[in-house]
BAGUMAR-494496 format. One record per residue: x, y, z of N, C-alpha, C, O in turn; residue in three letters. Coordinates in nm, 2 decimals, m for minus. Layout:
TORMI/X/Y/Z/X/Y/Z/X/Y/Z/X/Y/Z/ala $
...
END
This chain:
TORMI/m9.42/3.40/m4.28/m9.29/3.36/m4.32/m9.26/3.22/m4.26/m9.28/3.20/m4.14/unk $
TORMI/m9.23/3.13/m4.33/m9.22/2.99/m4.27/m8.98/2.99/m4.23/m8.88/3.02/m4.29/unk $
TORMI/m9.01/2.94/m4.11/m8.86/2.91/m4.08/m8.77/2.81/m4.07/m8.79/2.73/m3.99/unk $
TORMI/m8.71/2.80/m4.12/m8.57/2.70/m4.10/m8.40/2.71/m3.95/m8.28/2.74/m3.96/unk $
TORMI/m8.49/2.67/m3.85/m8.31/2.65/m3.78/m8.18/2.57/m3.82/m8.13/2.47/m3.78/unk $
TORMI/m8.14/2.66/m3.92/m7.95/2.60/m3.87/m7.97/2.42/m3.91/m7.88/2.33/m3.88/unk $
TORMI/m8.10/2.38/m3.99/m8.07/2.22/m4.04/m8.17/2.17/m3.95/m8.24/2.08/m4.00/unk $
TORMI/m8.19/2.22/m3.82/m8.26/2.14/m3.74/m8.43/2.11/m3.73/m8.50/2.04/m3.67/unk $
TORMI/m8.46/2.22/m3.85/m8.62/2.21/m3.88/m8.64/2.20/m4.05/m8.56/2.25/m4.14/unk $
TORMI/m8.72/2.16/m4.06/m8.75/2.15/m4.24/m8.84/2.17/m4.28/m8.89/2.07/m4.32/unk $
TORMI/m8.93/2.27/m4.29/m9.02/2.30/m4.37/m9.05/2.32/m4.51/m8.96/2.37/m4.58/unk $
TORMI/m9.19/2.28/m4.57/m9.19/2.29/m4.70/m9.22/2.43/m4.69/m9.31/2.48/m4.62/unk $
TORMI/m9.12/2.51/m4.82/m9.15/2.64/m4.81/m9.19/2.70/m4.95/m9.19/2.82/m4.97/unk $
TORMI/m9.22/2.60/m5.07/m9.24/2.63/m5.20/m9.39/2.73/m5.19/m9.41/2.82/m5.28/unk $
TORMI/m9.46/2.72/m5.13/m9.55/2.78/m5.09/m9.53/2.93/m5.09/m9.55/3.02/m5.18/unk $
TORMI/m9.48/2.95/m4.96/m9.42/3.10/m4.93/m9.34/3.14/m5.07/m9.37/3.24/m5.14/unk $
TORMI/m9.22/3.06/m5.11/m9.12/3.07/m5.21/m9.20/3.13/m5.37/m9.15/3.19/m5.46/unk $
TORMI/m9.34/3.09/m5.37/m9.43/3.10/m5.51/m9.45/3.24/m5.51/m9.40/3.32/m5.59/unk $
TORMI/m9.54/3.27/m5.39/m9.61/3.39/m5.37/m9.54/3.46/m5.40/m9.55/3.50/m5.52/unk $
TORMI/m9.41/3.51/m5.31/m9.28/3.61/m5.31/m9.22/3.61/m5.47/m9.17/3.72/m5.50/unk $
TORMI/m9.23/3.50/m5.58/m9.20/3.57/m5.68/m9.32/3.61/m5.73/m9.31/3.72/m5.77/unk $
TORMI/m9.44/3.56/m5.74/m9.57/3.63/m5.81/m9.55/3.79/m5.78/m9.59/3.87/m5.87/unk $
TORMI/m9.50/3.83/m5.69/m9.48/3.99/m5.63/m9.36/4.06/m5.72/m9.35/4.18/m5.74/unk $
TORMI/m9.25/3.96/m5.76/m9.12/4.01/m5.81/m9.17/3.99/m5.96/m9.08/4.04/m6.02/unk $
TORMI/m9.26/3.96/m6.04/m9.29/3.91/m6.19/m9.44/3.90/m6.22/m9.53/3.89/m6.14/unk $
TORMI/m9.45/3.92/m6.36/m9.62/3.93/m6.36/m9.66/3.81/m6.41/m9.78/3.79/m6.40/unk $
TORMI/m9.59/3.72/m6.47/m9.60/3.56/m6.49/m9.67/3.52/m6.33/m9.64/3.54/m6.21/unk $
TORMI/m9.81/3.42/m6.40/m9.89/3.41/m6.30/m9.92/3.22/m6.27/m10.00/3.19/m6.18/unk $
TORMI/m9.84/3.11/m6.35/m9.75/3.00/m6.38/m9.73/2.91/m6.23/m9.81/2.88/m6.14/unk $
TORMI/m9.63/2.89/m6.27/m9.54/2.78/m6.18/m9.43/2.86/m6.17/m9.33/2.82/m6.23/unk $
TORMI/m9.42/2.99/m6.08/m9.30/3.08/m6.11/m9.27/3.04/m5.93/m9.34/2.99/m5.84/unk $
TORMI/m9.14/3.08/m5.94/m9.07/3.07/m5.83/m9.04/2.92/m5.81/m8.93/2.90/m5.77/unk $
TORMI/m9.12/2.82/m5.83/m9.06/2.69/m5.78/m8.90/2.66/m5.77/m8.84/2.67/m5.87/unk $
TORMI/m8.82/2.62/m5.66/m8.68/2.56/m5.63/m8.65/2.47/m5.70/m8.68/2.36/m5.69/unk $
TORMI/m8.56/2.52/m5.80/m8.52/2.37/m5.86/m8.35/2.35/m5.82/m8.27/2.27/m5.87/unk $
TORMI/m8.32/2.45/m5.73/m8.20/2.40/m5.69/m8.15/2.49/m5.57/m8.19/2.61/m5.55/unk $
TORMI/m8.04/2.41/m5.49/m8.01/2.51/m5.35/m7.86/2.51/m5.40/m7.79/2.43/m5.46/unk $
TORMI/m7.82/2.62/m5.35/m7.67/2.67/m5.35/m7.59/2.68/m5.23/m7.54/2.79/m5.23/unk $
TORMI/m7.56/2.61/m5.14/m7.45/2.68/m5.05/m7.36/2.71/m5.10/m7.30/2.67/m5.20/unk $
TORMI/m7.33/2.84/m4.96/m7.20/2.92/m5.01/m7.11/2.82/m4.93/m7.13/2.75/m4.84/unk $
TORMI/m6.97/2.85/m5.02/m6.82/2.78/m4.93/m6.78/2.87/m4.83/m6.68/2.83/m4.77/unk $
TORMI/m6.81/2.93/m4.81/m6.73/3.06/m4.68/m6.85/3.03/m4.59/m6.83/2.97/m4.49/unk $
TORMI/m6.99/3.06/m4.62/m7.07/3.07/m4.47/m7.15/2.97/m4.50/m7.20/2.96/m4.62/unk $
TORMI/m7.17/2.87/m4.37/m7.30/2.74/m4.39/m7.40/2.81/m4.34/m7.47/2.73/m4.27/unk $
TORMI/m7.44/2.95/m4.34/m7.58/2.98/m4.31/m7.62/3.07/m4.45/m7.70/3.16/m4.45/unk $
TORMI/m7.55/3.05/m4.54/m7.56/3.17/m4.67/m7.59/3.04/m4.76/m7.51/2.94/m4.79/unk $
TORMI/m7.73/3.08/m4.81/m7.79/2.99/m4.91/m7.84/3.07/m5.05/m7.87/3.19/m5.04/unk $
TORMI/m7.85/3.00/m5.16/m7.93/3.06/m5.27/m8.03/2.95/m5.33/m7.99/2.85/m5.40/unk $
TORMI/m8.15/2.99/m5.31/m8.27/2.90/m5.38/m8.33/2.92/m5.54/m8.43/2.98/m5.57/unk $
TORMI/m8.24/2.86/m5.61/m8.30/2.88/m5.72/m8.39/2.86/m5.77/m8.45/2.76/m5.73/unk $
TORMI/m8.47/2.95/m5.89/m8.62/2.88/m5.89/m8.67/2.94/m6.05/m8.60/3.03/m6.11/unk $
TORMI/m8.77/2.89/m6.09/m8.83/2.88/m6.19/m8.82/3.01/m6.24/m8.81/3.08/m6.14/unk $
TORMI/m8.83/3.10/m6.35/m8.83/3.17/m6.43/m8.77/3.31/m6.43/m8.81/3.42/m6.45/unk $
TORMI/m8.67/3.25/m6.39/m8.52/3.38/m6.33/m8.57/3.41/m6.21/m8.52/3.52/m6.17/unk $
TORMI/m8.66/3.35/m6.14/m8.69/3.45/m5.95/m8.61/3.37/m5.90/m8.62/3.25/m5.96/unk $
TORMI/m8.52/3.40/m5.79/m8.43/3.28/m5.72/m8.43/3.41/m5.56/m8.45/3.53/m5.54/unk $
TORMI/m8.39/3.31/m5.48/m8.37/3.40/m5.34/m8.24/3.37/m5.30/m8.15/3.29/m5.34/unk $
TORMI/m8.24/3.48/m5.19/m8.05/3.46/m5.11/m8.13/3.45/m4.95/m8.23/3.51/m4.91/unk $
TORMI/m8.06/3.35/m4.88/m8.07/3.36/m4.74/m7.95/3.41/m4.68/m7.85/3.39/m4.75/unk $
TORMI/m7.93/3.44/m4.59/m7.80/3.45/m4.49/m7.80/3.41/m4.37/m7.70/3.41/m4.29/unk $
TORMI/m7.90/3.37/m4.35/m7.91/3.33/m4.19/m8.01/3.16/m4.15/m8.09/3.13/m4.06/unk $
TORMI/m7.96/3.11/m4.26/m8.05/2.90/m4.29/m8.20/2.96/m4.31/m8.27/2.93/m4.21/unk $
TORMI/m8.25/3.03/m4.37/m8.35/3.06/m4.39/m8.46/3.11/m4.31/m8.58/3.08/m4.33/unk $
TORMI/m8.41/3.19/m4.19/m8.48/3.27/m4.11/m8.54/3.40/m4.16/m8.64/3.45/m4.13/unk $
TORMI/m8.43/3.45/m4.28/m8.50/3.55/m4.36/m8.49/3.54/m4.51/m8.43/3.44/m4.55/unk $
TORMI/m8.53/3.61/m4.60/m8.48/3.51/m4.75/m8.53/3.66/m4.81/m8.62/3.73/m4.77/unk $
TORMI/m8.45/3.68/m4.92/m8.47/3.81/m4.96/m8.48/3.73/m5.14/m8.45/3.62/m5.18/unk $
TORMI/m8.56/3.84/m5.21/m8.57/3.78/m5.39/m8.44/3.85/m5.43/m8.42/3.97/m5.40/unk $
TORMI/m8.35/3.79/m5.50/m8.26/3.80/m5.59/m8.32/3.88/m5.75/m8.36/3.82/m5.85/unk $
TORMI/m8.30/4.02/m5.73/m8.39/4.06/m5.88/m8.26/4.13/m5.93/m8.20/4.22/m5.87/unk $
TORMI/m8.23/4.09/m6.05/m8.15/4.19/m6.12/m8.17/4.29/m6.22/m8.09/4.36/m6.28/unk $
TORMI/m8.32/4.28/m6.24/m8.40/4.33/m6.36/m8.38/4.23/m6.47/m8.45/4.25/m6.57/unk $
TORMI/m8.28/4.13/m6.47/m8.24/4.06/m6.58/m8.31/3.93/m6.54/m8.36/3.95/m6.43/unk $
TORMI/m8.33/3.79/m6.60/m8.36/3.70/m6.55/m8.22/3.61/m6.55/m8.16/3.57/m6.65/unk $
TORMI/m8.18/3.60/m6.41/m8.08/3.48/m6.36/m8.07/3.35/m6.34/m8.13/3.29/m6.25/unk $
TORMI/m7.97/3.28/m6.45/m7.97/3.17/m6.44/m7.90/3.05/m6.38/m7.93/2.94/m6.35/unk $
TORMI/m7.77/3.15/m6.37/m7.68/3.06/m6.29/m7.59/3.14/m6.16/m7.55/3.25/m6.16/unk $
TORMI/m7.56/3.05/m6.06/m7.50/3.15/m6.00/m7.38/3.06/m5.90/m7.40/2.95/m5.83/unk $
TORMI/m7.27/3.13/m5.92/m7.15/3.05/m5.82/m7.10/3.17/m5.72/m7.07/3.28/m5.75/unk $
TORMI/m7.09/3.10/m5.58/m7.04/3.18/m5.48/m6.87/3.18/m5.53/m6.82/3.12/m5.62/unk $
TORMI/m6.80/3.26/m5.44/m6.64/3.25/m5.47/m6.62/3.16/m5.37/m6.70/3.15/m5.28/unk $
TORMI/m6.52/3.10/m5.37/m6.42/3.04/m5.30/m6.39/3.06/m5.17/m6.38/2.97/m5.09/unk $
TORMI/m6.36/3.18/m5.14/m6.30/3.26/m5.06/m6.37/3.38/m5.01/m6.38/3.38/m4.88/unk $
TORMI/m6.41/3.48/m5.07/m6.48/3.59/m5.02/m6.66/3.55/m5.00/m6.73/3.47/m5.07/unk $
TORMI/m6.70/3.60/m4.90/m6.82/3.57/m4.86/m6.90/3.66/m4.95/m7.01/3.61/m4.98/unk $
TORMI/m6.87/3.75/m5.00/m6.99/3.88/m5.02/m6.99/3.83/m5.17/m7.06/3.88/m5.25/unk $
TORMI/m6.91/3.74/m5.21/m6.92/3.77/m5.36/m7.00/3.67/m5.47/m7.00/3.55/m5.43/unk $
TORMI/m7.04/3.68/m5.59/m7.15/3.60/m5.60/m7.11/3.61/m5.77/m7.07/3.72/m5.80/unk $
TORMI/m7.11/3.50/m5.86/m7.10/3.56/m6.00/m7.24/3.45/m6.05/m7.27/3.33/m6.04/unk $
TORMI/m7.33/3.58/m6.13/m7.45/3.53/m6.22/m7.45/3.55/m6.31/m7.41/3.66/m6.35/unk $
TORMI/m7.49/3.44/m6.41/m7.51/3.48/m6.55/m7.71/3.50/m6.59/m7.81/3.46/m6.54/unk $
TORMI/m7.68/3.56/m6.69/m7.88/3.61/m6.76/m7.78/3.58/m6.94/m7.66/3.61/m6.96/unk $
TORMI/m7.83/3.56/m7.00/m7.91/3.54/m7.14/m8.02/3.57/m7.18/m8.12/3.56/m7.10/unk $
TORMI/m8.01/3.62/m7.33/m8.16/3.62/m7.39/m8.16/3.55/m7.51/m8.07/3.57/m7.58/unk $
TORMI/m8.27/3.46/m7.56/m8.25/3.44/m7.72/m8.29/3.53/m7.78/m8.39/3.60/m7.75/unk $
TORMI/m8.20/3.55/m7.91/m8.22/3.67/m7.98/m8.28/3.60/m8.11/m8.28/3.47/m8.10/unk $
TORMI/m8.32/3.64/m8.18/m8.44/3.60/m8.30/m8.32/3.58/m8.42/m8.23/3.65/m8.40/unk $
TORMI/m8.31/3.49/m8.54/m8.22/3.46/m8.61/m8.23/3.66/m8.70/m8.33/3.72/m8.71/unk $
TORMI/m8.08/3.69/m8.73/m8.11/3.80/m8.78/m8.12/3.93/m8.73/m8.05/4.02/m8.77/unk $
TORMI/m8.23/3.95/m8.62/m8.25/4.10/m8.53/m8.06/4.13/m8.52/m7.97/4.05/m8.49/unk $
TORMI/m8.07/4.24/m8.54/m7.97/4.28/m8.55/m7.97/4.38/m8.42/m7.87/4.39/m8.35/unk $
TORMI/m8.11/4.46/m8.37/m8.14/4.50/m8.24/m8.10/4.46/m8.13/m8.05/4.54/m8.05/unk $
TORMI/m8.12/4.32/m8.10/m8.11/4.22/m7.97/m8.02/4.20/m7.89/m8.11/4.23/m7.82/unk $
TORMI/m7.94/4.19/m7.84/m7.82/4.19/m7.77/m7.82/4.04/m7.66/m7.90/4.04/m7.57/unk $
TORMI/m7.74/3.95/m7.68/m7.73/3.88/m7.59/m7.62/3.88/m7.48/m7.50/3.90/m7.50/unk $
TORMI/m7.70/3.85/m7.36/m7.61/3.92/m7.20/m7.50/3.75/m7.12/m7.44/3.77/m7.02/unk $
END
């Protein structure tokens, strides 16, 4: 596990960040890559690393521990609230094929 103090260390972690989704997905790619960081507005040690093909992570602690964000769905966007720490709103989509009347978009 590679660490981050509180801002004061920077490690490149796309590395670690790849593997850990190869384990969450069977896409064998450029999965997991960061293409964006989230701080939360309530806690500056609560991060979310978004990344390449719906795997994204949550830290709580500046990235001493980093957990995969899986919802069975693939997640694309995500906003902390304002005010409450625990709370998180994500959106998933799917394209649906012109017609399938089956398909359901989320």
């Amino acid at each position: 596990m590679v660490y981050m103090k509180s801002g004061e260390e920077y490690t490149k972690m796309n590395n670690e960040l790849t593997k850990l989704a190869a384990k969450e997905v069977s896409l064998k790619e450029t999965i997991g890559k960061v293409s964006r960081i989230i701080k939360n507005p309530v806690d500056n040690k609560m991060f979310i690393f978004m990344g390449t093909h719906g795997v994204s992570w949550i830290t709580e602690n500046c990235g001493q521990k980093i957990k995969v964000l899986n919802s069975g769905r693939k997640l694309s966007h995500f906003i902390f609230h304002p005010f409450e720490r625990n709370w998180l709103l994500a959106s998933s989509w799917k394209t649906c094929k012109k017609g399938d009347k089956k398909c359901n978009s989320y």
